[in-house]
N, C-alpha and C positions, 0 to 999 in steps of 0.2 A: 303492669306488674303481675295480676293473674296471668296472663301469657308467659311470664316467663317462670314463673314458680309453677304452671300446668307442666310445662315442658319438661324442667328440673324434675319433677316428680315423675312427669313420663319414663325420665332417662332410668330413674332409680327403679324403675317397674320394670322396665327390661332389660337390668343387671338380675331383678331377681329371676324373670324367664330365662336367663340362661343358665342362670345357677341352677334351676329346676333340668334343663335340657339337659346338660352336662351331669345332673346326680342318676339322671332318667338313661342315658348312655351308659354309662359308668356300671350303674347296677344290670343291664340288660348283659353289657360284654362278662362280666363275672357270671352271669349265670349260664351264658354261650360257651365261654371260652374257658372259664373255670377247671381244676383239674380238683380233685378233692384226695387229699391226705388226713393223714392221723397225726395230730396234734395232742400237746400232754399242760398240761394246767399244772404250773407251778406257784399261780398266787389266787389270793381271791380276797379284794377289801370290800368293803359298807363305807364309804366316807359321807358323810351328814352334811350339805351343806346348811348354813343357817342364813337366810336373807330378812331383811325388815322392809315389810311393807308399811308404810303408815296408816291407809285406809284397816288393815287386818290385824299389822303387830308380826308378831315371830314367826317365820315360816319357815320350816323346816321342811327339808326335800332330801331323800337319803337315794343315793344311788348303788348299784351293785352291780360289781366289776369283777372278772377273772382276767387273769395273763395266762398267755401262753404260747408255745413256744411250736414250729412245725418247720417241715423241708428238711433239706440235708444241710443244708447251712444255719440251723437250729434260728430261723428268724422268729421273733420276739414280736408280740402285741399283746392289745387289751382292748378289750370290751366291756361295753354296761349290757348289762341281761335283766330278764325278770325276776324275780324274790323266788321265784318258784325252782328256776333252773338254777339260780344259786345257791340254792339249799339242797340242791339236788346233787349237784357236783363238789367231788373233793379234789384235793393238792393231790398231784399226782395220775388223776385221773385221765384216757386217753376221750379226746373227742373228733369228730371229723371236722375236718377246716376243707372251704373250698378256696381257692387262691387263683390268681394270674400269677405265672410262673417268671413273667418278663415286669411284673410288678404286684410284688409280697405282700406290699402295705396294702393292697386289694384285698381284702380276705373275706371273710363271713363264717361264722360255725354255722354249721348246717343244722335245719332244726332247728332253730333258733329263731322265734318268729319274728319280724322287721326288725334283723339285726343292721341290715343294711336301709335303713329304712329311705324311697325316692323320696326326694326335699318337697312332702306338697306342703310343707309351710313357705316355700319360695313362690310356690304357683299362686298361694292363694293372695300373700303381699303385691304379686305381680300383678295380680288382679284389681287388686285395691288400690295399688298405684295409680294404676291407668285410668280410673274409676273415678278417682279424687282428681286427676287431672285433666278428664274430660270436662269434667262438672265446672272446673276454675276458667276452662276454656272456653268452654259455652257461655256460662255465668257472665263471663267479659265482655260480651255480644252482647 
């Protein structure tokens, strides 16, 4: 039964390695292939979520978010930023957007530090996958 629950969790360990590979791609080719335009900020929320943890009680985590708007086919997004750049930036304002022209949803404001951020919370589950199911594997010997 450790053998197969080692394995199972193997598998789920290098689903998260490729999720890491693929975010680790993804973000290189935007920064390669990238073309950068001016983009204009037509929103910007604070939405709070509120989660309960039981060990802690109420936890409150607020995010901040601008939309905006770039290209000639006036494509549409939104991002979470820092409290700093959000305060920084108004409705209306222009900012630079890099993009993949052959895929929009690709974007990133420039400036913007790890807007795009590589998934190492995948690498490091990957890690731990593998980790826990060596140990069940071995363990079973």
């Amino acid at each position: 039964m450790r053998i197969f629950l080692g394995v199972i969790i193997a598998l789920i360990g290098i689903l998260f390695l490729g999720s890491f590979i693929r975010g680790f791609r993804e973000s290189r080719r935007l920064y390669r292939e990238g073309i950068i335009t001016t983009g204009i900020i037509f929103n910007k929320d604070r939405p709070v979520i509120i989660d309960w943890n039981r060990n802690i009680g109420k936890i409150q985590r607020k995010y901040y978010r601008v939309y905006y708007k770039f290209d000639e086919n006036g494509y549409k997004d939104r991002h979470e930023v820092s409290e700093e750049f959000w305060d920084k930036v108004k409705i209306g304002d222009s900012i630079e957007i890099r993009y993949l022209p052959d895929e929009p949803d690709m974007n990133m404001i420039v400036g913007v530090p790890h807007h795009i951020p590589i998934p190492f919370s995948s690498l490091f589950y990957s890690a731990l996958c593998i980790a826990v199911s060596w140990l069940l594997i071995v363990s079973s010997y």
